[in-house]
C-alpha positions in Angstrom: -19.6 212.3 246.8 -15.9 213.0 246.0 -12.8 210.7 246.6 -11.4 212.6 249.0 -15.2 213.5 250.6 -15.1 211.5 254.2 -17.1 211.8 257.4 -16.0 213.9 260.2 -13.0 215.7 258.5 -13.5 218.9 256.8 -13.0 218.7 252.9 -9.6 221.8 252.0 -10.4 223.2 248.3 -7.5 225.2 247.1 -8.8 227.8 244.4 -6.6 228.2 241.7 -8.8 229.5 239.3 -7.6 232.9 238.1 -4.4 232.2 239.6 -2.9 230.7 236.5 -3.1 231.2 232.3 -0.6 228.3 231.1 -0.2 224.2 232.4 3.3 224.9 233.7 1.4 227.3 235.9 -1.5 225.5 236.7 1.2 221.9 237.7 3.3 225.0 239.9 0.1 225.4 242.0 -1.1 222.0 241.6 2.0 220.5 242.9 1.8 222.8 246.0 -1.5 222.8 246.9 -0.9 218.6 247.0 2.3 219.4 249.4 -0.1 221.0 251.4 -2.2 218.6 252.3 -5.6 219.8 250.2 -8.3 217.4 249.4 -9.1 219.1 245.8 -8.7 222.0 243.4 -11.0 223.9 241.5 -10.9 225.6 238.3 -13.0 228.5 237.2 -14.8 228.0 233.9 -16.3 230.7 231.7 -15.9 232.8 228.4 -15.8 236.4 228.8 -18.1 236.7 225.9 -21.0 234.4 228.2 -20.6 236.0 231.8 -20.7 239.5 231.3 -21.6 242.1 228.6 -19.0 244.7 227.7 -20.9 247.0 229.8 -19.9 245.4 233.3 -17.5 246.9 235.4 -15.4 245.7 238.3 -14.9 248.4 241.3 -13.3 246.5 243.9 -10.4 246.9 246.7 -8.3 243.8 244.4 -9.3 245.3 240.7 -9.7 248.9 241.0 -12.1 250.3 238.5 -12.0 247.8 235.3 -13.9 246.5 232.4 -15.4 243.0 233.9 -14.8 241.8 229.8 -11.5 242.6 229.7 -10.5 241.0 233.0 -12.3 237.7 232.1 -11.0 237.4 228.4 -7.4 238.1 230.1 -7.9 235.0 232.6 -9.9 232.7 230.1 -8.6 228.8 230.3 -9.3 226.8 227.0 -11.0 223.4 226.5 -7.8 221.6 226.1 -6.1 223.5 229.4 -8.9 221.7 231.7 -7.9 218.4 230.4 -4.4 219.0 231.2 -4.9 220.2 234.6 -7.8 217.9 235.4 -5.8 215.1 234.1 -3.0 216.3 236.2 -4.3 216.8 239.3 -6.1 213.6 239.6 -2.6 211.7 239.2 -1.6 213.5 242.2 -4.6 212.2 244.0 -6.4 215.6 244.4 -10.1 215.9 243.7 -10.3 218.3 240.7 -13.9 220.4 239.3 -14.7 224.0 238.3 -17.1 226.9 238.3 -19.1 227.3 235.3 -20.9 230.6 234.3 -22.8 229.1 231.3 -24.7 226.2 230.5 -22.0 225.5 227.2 -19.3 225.5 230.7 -21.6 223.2 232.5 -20.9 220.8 229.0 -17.3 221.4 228.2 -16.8 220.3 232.1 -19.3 217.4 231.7 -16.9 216.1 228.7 -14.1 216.4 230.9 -15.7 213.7 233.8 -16.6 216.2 236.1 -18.0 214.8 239.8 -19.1 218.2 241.0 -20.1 221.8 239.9 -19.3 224.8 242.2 -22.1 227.5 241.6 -20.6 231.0 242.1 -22.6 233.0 244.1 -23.2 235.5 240.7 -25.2 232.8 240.1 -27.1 232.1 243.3 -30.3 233.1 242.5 -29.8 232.3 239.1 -32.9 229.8 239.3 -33.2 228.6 235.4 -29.1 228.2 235.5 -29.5 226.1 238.8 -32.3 224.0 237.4 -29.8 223.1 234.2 -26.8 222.6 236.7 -28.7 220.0 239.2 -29.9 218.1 236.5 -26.6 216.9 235.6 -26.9 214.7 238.8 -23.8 215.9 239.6 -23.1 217.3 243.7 -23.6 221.3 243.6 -21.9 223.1 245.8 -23.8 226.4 246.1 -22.0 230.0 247.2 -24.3 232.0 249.0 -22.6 235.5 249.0 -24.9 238.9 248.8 -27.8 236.7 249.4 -30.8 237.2 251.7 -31.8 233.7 253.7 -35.2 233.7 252.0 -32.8 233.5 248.7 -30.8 230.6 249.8 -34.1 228.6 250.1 -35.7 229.5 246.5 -31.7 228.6 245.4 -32.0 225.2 247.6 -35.7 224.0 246.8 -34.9 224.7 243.0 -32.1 222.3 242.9 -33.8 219.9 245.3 -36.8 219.8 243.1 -35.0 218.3 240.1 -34.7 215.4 241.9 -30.2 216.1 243.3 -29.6 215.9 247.3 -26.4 216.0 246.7 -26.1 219.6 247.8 -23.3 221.7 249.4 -24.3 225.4 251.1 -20.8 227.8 251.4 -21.6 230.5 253.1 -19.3 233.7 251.2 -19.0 237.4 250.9 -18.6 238.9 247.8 -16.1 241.3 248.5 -12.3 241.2 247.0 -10.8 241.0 249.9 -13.1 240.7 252.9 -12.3 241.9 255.9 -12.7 240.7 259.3 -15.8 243.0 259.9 -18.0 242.1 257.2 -17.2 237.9 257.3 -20.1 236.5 259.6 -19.0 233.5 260.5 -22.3 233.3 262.3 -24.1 233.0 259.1 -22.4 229.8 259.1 -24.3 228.5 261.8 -28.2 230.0 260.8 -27.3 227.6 257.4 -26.8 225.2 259.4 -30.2 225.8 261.8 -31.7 226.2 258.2 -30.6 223.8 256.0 -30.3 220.4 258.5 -30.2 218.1 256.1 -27.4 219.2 253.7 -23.5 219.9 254.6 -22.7 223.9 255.4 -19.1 224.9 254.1 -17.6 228.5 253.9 -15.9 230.3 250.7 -13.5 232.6 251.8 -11.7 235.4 250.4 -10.1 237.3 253.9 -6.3 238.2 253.6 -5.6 235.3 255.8 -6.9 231.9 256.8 -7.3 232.2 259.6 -11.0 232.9 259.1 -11.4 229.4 257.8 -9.8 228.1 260.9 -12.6 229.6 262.6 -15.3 228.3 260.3 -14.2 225.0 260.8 -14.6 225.2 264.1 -18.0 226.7 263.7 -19.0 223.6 262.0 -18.3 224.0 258.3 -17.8 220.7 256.5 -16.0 222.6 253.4 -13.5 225.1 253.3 -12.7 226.7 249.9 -9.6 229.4 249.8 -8.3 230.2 246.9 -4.1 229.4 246.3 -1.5 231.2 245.0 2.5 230.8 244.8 3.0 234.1 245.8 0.2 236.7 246.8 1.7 239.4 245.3 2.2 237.8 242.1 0.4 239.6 238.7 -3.4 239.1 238.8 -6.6 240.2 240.9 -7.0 236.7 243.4 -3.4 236.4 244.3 -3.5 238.7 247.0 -6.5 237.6 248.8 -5.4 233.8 248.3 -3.1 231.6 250.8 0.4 231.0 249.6 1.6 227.3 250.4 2.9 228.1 253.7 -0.3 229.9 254.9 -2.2 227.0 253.3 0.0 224.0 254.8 -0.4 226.2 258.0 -4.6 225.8 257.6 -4.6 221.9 256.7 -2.6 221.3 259.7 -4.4 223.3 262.2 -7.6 221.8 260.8 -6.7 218.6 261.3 -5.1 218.7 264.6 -8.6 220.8 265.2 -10.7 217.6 264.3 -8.4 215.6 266.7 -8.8 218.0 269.3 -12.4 218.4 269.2 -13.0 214.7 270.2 -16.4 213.0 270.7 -18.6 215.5 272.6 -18.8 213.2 275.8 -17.8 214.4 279.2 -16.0 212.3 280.4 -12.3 211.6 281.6 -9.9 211.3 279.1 -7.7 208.4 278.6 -4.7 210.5 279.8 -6.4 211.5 282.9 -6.7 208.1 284.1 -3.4 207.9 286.1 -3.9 211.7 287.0 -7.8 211.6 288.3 -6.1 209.3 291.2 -3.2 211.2 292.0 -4.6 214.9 291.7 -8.0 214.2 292.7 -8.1 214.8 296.5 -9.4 212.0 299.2 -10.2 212.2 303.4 -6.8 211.3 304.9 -6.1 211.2 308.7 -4.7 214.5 310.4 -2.9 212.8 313.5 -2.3 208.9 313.6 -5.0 206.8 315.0 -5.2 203.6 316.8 -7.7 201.1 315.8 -11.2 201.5 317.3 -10.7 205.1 317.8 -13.8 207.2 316.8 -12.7 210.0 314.5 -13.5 213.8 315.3 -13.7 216.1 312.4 -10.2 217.4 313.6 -8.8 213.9 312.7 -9.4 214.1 309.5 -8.5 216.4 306.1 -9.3 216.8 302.4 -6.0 216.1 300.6 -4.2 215.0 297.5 -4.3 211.5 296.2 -7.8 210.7 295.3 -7.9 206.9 295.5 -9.2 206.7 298.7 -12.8 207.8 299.8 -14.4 211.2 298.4 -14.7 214.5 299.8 -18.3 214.2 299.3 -18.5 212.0 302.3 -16.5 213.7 304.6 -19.4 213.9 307.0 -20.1 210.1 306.8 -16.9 209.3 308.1 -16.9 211.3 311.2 -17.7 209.0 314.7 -16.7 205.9 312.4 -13.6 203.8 313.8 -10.9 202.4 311.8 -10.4 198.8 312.0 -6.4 198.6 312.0 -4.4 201.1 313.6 -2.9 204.0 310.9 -0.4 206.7 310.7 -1.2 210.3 310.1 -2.1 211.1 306.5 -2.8 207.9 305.6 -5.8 207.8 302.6 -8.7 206.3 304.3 -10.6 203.5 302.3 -13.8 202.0 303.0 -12.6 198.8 303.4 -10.4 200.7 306.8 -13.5 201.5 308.5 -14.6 199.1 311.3 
């Protein structure tokens, strides 16, 4: 799917879409986000003039009340920017796409080699638009915020039935920020019950990530968080985006996450091999005993190490004899049983 797509290891988008206006910029969050350990970044692609009339307003917590038109034209990145900062990030071995909001986006991004389109989820139950996107063959990844479950599978079986699999759910909210009480990480999970043939990611936009610590955990295969230098720096995302150490704080815990959460089978660990004999407990003798001697339950006790015979047949062993004579809390064996 994408270079840096593998199996069993969440795939880290940092967002810097919004986040930047010139290439200096754009190589300033690049160059962090790769210090961080990300697997990609993504790009938002639109014209002001092609994803909102002038009658749209914003009237969020991150924008105040604003002219949508304004904001957009303000944050706009030309043809020749994506080059640069496509071109860019791949030499530093990062994944790189974008969000289109128009079907002339879905081209410009198509002439710049694209392997993926990221569908904002404005544009979730955009049917015609997802139609036009799948057909590229390109993987969608598909935002699902303010929609219902019925609308995620209209959004899914359009895509699917021009002919692309290669389909990504994220569940999101559409709020700037989100807080903790409106997230539903559970959502997560019904995709997932859902949707059991395609991968289940979250898009977050919470103050902090540790959210998408949580998600991950929960079982999302994609984690998108938008990146920023500094989250109080001049523009709407910054402050709901992860700075480098909050983002180099997420890769790491997600990683050591995947480690920790192993293959799913109970059984002892490697490390417990040395331990399940010396902490597990075994029947020992209470007294010492002299070979041929039958042994009362007084004789014996339930003690620490566990090499010898099991608790579990504590009763077995009582009006056995021992074959050799042995000293008091000695571990009993089979193989010391007459």
């Amino acid at each position: 799917m994408f270079a840096n797509y593998k199996l069993n290891r969440c795939y880290i988008i940092a967002e810097i879409g919004g986040n930047f206006t010139t290439f200096d910029q754009a190589k300033r969050l690049i160059d962090a986000a790769h210090g961080c350990g990300v697997d990609a970044v993504k790009l938002q692609t639109y014209r002001a003039d092609t994803i909102t009339s002038t009658k749209a307003i914003f009237d969020m917590e991150n924008t105040g009340v604003v002219s949508q038109h304004d904001l957009f034209r303000k944050y706009e990145v030309n043809e020749a920017l994506h080059h640069d900062v496509f071109k860019y990030a791949e030499a530093k071995g990062l994944d790189w796409f974008s969000t289109p909001s128009h079907a002339t986006d879905v081209e410009l991004l198509e002439k710049c080699g694209v392997g993926a389109h990221k569908i904002g989820s404005d544009d979730a139950v955009n049917l015609p638009y997802l139609r036009y996107v799948a057909r590229t063959g390109k993987s969608v990844l598909l935002s699902t915020g303010m929609c219902t479950l019925e609308e995620v599978r209209e959004s899914v079986a359009a895509i699917l039935a021009e002919g692309n699999e290669k389909l990504i759910l994220l569940h999101a909210i559409t709020s700037y920020p989100t807080h903790a009480e409106n997230v539903n990480l559970a959502a997560i999970q019904t995709l997932m019950q859902a949707f059991p043939q395609l991968d289940i990611g979250y898009s977050d936009h919470t103050l902090s990530p540790v959210a998408c610590l949580c998600a991950v955990a929960m079982g999302a295969r994609v984690i998108e968080k938008h990146f920023t230098w500094d989250k109080k720096a001049d523009g709407p995302d910054h402050m709901l985006s992860a700075d480098p150490a909050e983002m180099k704080w997420l890769v790491e815990a997600v990683r050591n996450f995947e480690i920790m959460r192993g293959s799913g089978i109970k059984r002892p660990a490697d490390s417990e091999k040395i331990t399940r004999l010396n902490n597990r407990k075994s029947v020992v003798l209470n007294r010492n005993v002299k070979a041929g001697e039958r042994l009362t339950e007084q004789d014996i006790a339930v003690k620490r190490p566990g090499y010898g015979i099991g608790p579990k047949y504590f009763e077995q062993i009582i009006g056995r004899s021992l074959a050799a004579d042995m000293e008091k809390d000695s571990v009993i064996t089979w193989n010391d049983l007459a």
